[in-house]
N, CA, C and O atoms as a GROMACS GRO file, in nm:
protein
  560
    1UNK      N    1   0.085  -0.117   0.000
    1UNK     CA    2   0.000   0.000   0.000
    1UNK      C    3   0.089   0.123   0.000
    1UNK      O    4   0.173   0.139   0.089
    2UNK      N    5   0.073   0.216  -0.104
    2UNK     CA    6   0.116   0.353  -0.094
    2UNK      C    7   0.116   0.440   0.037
    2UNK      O    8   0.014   0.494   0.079
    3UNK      N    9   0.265   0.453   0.113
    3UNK     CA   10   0.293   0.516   0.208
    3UNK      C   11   0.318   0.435   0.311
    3UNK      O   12   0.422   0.450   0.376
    4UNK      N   13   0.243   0.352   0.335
    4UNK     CA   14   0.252   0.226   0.449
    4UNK      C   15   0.385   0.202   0.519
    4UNK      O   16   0.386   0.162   0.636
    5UNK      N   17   0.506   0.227   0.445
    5UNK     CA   18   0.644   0.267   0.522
    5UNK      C   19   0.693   0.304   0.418
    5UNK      O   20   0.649   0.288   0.304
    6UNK      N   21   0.863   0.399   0.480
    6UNK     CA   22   0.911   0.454   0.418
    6UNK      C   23   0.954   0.423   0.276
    6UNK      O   24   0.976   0.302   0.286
    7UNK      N   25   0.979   0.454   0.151
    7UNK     CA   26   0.982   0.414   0.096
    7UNK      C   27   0.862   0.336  -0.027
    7UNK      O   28   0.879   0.312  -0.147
    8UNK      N   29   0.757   0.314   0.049
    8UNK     CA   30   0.642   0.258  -0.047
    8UNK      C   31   0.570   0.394  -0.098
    8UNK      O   32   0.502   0.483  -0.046
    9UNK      N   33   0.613   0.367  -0.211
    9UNK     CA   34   0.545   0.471  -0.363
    9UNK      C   35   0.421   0.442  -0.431
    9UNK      O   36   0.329   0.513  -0.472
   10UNK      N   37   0.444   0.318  -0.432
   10UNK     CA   38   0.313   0.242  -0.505
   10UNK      C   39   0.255   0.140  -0.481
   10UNK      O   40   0.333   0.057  -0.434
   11UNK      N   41   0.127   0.095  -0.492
   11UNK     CA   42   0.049  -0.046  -0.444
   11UNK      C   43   0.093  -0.119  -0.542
   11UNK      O   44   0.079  -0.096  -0.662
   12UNK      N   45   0.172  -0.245  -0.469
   12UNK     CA   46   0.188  -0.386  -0.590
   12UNK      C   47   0.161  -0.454  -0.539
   12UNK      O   48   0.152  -0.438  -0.418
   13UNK      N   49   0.120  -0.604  -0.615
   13UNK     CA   50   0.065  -0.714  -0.566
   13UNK      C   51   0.184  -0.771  -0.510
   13UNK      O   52   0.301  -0.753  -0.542
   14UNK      N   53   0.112  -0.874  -0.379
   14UNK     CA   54   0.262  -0.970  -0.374
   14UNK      C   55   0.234  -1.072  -0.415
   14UNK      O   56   0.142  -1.078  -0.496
   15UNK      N   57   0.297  -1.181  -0.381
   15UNK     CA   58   0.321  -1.343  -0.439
   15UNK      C   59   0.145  -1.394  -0.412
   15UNK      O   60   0.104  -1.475  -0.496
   16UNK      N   61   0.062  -1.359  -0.321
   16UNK     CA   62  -0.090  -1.444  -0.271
   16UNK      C   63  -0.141  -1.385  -0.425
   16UNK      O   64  -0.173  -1.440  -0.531
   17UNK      N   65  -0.131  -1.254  -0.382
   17UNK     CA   66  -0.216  -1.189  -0.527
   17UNK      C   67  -0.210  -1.215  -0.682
   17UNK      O   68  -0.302  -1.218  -0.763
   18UNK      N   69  -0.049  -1.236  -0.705
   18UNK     CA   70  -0.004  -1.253  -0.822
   18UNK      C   71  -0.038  -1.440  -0.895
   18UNK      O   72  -0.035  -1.493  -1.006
   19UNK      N   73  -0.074  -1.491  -0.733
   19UNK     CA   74  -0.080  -1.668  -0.774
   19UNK      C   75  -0.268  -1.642  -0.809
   19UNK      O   76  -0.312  -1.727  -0.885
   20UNK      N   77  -0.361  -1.549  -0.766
   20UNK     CA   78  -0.488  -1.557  -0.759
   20UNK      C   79  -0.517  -1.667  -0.848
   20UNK      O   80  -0.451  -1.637  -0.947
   21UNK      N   81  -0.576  -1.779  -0.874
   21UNK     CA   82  -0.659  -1.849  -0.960
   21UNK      C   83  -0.555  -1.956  -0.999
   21UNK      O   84  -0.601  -2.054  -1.057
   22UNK      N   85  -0.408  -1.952  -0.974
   22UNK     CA   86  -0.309  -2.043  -0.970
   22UNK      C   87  -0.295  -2.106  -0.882
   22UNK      O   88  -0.383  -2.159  -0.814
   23UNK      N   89  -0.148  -2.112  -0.865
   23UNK     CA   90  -0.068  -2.213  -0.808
   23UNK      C   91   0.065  -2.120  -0.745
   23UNK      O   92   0.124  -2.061  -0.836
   24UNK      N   93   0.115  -2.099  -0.626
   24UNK     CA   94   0.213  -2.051  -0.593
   24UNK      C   95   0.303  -2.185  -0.503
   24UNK      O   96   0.268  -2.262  -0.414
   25UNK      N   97   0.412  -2.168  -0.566
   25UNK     CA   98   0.568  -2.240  -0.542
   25UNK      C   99   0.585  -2.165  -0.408
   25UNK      O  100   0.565  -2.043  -0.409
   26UNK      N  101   0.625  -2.234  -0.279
   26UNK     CA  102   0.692  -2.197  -0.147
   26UNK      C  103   0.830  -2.350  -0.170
   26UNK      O  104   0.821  -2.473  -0.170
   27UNK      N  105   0.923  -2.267  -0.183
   27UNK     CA  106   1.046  -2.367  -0.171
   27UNK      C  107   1.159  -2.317  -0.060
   27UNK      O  108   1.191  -2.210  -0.007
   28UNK      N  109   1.196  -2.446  -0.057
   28UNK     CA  110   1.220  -2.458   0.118
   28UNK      C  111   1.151  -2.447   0.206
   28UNK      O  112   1.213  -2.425   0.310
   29UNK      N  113   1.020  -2.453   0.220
   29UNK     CA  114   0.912  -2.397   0.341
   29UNK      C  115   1.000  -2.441   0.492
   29UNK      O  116   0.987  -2.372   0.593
   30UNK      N  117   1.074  -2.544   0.489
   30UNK     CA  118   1.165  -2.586   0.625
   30UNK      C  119   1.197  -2.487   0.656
   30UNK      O  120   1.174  -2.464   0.775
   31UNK      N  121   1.254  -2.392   0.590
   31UNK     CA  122   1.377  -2.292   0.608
   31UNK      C  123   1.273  -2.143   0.692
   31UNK      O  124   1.324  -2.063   0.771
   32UNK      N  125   1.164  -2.142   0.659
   32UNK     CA  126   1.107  -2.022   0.699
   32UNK      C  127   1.079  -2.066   0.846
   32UNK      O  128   1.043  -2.170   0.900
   33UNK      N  129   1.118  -1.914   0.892
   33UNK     CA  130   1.103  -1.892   1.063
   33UNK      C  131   0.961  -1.892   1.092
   33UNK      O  132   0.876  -1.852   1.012
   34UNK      N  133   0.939  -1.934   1.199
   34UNK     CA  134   0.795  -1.952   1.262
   34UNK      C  135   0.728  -1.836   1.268
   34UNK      O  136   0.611  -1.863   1.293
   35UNK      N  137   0.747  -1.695   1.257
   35UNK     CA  138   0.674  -1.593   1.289
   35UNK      C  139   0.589  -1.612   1.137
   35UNK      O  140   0.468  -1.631   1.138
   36UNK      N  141   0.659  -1.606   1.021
   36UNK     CA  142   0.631  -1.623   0.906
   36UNK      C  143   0.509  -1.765   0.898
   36UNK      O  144   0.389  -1.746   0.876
   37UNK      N  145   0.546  -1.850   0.912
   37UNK     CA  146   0.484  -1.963   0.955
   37UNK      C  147   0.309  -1.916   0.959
   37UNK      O  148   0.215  -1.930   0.880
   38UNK      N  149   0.322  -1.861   1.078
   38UNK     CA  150   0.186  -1.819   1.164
   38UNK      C  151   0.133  -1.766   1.037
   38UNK      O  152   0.050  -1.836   0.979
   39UNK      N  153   0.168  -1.654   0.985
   39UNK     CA  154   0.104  -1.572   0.891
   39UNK      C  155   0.043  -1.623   0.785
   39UNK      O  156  -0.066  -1.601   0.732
   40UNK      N  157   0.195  -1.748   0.745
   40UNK     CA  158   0.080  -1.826   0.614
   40UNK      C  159   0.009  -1.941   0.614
   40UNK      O  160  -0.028  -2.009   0.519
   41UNK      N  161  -0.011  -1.961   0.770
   41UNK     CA  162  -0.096  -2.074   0.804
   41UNK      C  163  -0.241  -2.030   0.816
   41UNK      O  164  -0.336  -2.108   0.820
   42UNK      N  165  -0.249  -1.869   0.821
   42UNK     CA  166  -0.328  -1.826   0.895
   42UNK      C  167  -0.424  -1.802   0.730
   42UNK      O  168  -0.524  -1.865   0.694
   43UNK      N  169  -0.354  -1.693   0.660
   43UNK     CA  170  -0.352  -1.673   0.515
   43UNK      C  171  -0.425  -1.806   0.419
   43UNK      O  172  -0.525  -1.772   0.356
   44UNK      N  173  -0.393  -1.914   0.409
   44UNK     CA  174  -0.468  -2.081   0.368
   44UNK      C  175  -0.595  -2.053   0.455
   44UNK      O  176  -0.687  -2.017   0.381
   45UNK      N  177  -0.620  -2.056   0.547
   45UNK     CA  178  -0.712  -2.071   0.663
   45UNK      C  179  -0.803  -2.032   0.598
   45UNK      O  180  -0.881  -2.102   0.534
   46UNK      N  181  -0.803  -1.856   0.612
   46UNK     CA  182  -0.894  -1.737   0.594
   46UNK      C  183  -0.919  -1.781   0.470
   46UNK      O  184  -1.037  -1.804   0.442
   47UNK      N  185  -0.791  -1.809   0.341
   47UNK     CA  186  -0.831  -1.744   0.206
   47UNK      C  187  -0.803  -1.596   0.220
   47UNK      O  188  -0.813  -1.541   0.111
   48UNK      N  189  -0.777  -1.527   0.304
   48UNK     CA  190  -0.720  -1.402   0.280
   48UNK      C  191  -0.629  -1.361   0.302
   48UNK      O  192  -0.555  -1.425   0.377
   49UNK      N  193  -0.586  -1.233   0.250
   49UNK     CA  194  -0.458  -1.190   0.288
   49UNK      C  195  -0.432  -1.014   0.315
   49UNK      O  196  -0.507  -0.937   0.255
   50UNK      N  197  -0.357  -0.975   0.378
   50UNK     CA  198  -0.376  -0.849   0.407
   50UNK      C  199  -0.214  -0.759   0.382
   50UNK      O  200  -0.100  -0.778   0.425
   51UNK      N  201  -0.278  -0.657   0.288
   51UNK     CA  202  -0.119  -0.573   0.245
   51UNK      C  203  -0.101  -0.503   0.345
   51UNK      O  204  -0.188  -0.451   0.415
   52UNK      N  205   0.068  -0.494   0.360
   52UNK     CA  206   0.115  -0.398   0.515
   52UNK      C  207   0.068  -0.281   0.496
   52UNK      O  208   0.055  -0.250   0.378
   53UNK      N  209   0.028  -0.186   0.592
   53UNK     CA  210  -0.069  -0.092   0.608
   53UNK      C  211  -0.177  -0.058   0.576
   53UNK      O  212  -0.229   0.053   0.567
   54UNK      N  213  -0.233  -0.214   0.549
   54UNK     CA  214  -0.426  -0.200   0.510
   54UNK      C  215  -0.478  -0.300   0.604
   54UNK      O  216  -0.416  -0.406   0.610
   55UNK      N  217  -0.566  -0.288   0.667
   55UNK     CA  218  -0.667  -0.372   0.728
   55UNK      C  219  -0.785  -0.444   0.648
   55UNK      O  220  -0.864  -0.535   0.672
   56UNK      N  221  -0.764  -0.371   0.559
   56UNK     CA  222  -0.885  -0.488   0.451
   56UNK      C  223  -0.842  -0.612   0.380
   56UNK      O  224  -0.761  -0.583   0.292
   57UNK      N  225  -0.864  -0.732   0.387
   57UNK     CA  226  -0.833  -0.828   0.342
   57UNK      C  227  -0.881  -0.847   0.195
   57UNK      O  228  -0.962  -0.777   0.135
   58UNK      N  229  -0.823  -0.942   0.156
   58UNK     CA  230  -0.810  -0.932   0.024
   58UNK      C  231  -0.861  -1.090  -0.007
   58UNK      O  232  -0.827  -1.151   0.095
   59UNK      N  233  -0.909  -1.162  -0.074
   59UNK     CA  234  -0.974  -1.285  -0.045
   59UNK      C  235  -0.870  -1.339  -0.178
   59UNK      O  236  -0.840  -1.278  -0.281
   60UNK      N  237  -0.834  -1.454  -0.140
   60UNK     CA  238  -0.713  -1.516  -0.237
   60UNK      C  239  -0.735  -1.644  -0.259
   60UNK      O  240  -0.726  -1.723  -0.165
   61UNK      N  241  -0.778  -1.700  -0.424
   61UNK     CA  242  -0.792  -1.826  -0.421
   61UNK      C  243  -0.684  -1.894  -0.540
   61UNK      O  244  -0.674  -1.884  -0.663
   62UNK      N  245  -0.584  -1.997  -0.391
   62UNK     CA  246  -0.483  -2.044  -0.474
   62UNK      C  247  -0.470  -2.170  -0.415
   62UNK      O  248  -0.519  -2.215  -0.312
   63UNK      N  249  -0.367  -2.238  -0.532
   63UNK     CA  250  -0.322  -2.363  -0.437
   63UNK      C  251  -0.159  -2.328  -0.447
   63UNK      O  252  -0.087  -2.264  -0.524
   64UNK      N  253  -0.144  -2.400  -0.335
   64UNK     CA  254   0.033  -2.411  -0.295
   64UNK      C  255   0.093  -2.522  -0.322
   64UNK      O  256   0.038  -2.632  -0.314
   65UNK      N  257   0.201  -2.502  -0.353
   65UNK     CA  258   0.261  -2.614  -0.360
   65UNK      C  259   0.405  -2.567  -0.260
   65UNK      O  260   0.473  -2.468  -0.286
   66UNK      N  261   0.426  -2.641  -0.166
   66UNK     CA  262   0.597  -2.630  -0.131
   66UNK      C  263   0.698  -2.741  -0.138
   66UNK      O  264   0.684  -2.862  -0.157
   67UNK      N  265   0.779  -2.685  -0.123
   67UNK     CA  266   0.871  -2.778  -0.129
   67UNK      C  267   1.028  -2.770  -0.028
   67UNK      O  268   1.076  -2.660   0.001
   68UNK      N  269   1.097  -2.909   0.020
   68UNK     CA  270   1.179  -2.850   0.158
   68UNK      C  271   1.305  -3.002   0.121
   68UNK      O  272   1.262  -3.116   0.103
   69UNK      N  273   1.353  -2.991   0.120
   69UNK     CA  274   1.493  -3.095   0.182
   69UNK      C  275   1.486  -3.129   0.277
   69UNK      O  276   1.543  -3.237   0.285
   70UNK      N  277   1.427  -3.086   0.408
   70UNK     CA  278   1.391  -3.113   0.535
   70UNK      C  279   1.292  -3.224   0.579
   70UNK      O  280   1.185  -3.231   0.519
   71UNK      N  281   1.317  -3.308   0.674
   71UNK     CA  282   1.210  -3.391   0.712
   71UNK      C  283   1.085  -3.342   0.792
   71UNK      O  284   1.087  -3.349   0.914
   72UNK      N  285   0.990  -3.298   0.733
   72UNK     CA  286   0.917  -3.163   0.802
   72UNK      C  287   0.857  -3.216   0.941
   72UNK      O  288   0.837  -3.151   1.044
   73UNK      N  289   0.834  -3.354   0.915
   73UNK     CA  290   0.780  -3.450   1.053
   73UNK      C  291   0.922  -3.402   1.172
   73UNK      O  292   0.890  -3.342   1.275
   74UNK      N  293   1.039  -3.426   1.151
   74UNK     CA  294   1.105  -3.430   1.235
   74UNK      C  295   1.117  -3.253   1.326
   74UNK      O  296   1.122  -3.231   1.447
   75UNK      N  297   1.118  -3.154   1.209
   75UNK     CA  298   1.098  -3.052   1.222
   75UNK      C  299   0.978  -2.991   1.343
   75UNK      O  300   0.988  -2.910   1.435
   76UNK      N  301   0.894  -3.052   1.304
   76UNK     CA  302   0.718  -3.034   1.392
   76UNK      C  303   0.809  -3.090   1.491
   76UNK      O  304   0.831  -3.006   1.578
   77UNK      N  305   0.878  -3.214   1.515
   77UNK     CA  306   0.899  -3.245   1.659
   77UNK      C  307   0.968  -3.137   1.730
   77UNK      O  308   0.922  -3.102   1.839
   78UNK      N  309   1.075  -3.077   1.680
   78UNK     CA  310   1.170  -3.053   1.738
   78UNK      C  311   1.122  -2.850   1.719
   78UNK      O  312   1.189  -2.748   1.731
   79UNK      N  313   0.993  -2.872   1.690
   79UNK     CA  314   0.922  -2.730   1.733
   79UNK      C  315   1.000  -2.622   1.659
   79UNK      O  316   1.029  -2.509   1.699
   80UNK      N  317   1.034  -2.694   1.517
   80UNK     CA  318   1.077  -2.583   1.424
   80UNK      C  319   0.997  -2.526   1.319
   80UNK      O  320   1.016  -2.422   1.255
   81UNK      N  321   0.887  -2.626   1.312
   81UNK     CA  322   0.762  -2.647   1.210
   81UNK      C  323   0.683  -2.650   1.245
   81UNK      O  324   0.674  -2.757   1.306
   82UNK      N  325   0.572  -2.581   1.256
   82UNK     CA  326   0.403  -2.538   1.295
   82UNK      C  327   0.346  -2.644   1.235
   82UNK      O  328   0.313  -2.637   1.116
   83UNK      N  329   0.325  -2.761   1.311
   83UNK     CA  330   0.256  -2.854   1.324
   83UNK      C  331   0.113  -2.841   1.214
   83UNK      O  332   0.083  -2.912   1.118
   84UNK      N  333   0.036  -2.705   1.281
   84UNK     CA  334  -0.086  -2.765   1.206
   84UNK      C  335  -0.056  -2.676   1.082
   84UNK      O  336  -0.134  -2.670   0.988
   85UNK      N  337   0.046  -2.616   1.088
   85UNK     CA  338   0.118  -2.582   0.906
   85UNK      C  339   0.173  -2.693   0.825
   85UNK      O  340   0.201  -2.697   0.705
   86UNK      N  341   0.182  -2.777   0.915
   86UNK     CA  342   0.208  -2.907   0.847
   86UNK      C  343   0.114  -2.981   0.788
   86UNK      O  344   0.102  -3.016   0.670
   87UNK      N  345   0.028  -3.009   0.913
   87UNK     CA  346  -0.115  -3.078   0.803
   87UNK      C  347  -0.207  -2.998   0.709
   87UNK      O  348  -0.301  -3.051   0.650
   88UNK      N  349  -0.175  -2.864   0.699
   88UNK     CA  350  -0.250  -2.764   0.627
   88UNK      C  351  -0.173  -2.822   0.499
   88UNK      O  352  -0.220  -2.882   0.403
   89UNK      N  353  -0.055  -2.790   0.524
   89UNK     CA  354   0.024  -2.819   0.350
   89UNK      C  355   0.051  -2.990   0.327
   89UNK      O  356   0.070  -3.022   0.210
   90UNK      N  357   0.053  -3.094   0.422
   90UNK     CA  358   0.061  -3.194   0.358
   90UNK      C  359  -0.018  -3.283   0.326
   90UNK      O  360  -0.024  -3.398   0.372
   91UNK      N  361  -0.106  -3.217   0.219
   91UNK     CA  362  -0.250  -3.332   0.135
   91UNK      C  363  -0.165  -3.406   0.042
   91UNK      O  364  -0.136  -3.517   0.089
   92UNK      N  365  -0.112  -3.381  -0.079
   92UNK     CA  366  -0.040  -3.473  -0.135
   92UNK      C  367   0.143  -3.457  -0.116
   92UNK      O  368   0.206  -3.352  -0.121
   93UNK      N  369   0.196  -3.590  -0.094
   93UNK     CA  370   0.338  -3.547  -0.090
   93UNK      C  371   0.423  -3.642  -0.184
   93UNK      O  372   0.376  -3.756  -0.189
   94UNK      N  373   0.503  -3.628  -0.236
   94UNK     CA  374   0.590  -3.662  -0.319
   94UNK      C  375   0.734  -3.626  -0.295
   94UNK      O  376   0.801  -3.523  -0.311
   95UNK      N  377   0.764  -3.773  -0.243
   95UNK     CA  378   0.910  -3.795  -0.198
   95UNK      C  379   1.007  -3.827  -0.336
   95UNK      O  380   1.004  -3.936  -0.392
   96UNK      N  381   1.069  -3.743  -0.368
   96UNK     CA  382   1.169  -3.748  -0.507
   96UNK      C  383   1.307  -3.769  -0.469
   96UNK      O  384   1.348  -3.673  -0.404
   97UNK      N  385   1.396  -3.865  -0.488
   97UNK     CA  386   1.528  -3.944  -0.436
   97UNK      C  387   1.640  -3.847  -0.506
   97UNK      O  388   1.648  -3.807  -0.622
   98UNK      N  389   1.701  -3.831  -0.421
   98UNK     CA  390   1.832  -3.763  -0.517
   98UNK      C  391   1.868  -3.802  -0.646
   98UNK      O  392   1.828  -3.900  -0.708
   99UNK      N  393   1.952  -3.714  -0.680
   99UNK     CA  394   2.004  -3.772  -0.836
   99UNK      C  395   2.072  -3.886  -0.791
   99UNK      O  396   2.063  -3.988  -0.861
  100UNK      N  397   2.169  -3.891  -0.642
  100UNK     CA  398   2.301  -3.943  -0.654
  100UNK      C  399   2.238  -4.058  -0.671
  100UNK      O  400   2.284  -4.112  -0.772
  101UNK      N  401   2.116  -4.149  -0.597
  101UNK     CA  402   2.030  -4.200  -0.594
  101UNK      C  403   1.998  -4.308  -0.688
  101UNK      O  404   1.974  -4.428  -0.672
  102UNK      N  405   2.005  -4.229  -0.797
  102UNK     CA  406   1.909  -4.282  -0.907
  102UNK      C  407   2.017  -4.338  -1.033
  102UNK      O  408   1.979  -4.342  -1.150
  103UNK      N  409   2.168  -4.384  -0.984
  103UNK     CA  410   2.216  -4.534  -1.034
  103UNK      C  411   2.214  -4.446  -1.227
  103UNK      O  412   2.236  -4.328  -1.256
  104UNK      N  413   2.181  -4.556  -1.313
  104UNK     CA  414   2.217  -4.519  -1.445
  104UNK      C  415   2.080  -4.414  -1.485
  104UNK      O  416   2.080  -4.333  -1.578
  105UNK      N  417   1.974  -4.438  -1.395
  105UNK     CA  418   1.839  -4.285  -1.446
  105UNK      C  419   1.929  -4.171  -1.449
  105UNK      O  420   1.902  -4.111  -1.553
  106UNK      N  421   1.992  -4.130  -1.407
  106UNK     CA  422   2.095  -3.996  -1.437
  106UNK      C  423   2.109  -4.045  -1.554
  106UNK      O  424   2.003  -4.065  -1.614
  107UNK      N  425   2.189  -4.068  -1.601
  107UNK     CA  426   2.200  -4.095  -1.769
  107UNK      C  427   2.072  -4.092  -1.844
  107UNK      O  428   2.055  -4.004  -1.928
  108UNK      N  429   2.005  -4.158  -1.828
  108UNK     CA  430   1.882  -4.152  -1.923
  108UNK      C  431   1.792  -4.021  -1.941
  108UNK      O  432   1.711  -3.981  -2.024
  109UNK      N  433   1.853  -3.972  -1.810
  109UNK     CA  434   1.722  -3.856  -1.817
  109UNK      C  435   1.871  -3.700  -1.843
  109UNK      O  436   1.856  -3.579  -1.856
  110UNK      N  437   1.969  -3.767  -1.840
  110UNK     CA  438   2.077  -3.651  -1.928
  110UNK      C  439   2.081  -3.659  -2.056
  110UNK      O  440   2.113  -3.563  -2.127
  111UNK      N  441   2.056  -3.756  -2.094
  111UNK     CA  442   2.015  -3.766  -2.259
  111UNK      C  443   1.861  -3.691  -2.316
  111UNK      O  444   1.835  -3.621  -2.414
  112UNK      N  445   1.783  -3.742  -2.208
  112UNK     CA  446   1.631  -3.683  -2.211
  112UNK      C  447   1.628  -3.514  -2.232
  112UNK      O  448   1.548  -3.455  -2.304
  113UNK      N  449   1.735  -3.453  -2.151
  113UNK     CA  450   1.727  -3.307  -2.141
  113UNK      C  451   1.801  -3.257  -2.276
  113UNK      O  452   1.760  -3.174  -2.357
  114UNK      N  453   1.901  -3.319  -2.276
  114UNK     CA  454   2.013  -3.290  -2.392
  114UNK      C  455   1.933  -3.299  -2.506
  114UNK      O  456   1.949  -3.204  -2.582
  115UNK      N  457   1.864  -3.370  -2.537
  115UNK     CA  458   1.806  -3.398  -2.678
  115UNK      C  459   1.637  -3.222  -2.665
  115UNK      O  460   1.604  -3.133  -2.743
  116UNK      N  461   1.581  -3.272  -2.506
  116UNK     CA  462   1.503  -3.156  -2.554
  116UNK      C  463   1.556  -3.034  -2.575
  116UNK      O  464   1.519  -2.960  -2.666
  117UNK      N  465   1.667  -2.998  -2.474
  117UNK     CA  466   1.740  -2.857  -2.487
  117UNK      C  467   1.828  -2.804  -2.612
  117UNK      O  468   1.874  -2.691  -2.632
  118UNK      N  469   1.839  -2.945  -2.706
  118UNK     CA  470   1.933  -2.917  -2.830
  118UNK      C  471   1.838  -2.863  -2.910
  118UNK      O  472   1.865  -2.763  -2.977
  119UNK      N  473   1.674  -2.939  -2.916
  119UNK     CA  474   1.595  -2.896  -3.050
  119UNK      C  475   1.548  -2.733  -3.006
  119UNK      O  476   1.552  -2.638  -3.085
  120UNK      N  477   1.507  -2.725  -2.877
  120UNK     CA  478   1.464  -2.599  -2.814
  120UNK      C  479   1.563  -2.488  -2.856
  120UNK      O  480   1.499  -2.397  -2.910
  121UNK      N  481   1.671  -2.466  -2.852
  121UNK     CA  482   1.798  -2.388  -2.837
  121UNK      C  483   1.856  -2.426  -3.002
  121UNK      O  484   1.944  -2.348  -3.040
  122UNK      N  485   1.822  -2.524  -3.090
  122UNK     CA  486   1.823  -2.508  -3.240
  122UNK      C  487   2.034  -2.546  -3.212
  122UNK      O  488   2.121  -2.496  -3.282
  123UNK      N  489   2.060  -2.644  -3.093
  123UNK     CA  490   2.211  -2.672  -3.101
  123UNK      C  491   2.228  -2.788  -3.147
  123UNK      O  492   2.125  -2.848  -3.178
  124UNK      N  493   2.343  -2.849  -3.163
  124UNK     CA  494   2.425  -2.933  -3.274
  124UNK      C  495   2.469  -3.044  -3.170
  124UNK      O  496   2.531  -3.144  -3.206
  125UNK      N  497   2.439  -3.024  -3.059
  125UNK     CA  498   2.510  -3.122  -2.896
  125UNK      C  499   2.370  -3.276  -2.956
  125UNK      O  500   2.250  -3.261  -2.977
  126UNK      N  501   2.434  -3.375  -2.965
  126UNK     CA  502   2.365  -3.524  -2.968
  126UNK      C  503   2.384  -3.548  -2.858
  126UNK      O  504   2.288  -3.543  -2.782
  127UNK      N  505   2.486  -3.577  -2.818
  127UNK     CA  506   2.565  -3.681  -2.681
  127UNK      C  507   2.610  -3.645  -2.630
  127UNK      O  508   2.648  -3.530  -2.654
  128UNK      N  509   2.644  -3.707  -2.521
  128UNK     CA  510   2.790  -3.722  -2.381
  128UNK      C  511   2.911  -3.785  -2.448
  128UNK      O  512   2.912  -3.899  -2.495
  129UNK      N  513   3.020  -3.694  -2.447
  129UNK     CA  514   3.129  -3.821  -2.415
  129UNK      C  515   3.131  -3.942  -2.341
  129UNK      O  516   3.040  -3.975  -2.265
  130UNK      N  517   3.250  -4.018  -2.365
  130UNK     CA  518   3.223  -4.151  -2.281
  130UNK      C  519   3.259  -4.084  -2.138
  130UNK      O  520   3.190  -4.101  -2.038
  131UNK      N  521   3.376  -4.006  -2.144
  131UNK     CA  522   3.365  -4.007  -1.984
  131UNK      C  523   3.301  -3.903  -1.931
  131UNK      O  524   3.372  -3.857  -1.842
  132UNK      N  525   3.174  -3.826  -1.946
  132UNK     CA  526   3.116  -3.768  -1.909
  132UNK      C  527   2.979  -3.830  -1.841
  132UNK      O  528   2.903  -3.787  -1.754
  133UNK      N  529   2.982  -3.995  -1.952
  133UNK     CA  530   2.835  -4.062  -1.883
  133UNK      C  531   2.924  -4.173  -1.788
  133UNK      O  532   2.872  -4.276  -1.742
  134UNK      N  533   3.026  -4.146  -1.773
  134UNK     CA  534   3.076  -4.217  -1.693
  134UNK      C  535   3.083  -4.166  -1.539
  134UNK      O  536   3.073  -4.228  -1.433
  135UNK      N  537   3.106  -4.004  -1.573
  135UNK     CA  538   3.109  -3.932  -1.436
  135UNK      C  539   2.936  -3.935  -1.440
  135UNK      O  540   2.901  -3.925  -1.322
  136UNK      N  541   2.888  -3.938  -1.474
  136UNK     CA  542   2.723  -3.955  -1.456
  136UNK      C  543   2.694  -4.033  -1.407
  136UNK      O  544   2.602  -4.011  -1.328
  137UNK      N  545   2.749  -4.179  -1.416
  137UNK     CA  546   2.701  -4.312  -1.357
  137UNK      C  547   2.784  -4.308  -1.207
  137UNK      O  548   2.737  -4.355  -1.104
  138UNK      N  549   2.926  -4.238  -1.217
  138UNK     CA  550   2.957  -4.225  -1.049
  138UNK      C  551   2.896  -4.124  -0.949
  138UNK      O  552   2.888  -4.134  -0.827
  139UNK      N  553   2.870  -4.063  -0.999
  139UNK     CA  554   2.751  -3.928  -0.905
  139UNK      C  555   2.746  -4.033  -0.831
  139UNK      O  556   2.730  -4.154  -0.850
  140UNK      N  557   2.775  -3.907  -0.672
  140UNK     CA  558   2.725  -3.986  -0.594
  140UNK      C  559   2.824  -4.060  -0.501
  140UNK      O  560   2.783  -4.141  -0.418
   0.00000   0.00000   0.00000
């Protein structure tokens, strides 16, 4: 909101507003401090959201998606993670294994990119060297 602190010139949307009718990305959600926490647990709840120096809410319909490296269960224990921010955000979850993980699928899916990123980008790259899918298969 215009004036709301020093420095604010003009009303812009933030990230609730800009996802309206989407989908907004929270990555790392582990990493955010609990004060923050509260706010966007609270924010899902309502469906609303409120710009700094306005009291009128703003009604926001999105879905979230986040995402964390963190074991968020262990997190809730150890009272780093707002528990019922946890069951707010975990309806579907999808556990994805590292690359190092994933044995010769690194290769297959470096070929997979290489081939889409060559036709996309109009480049002349087919393949890996040998010892490049070799350092591919040691990842890890």
């Amino acid at each position: 909101v215009k004036g709301a602190f020093t420095g604010a010139v003009a009303t812009k949307a933030g990230k609730f507003q800009a996802a309206i009718g989407g989908t907004l990305f929270l990555d790392e959600i582990g990493e955010m401090p609990l004060q923050l926490q509260v706010k966007l647990l609270r924010a899902l709840q309502e469906k609303v959201v409120y710009k700094v120096g306005d009291n009128r809410g703003e009604p926001v319909d999105i879905r979230v998606v986040a995402a964390t490296n963190k074991v968020l269960e262990d997190e809730v224990k150890k009272n780093t993670f707002r528990e019922d921010l946890y069951y707010r955000l975990n309806v579907v979850t999808l556990k994805l294994p590292p690359l190092r993980e994933l044995g010769e699928d690194v290769v297959v899916l470096g070929r997979f990119f290489l081939q889409k990123y060559a036709r996309e980008f109009s480049s002349k790259a087919r393949g890996f060297t040998p010892s490049a899918t070799v350092s591919m298969r040691k990842y890890g």
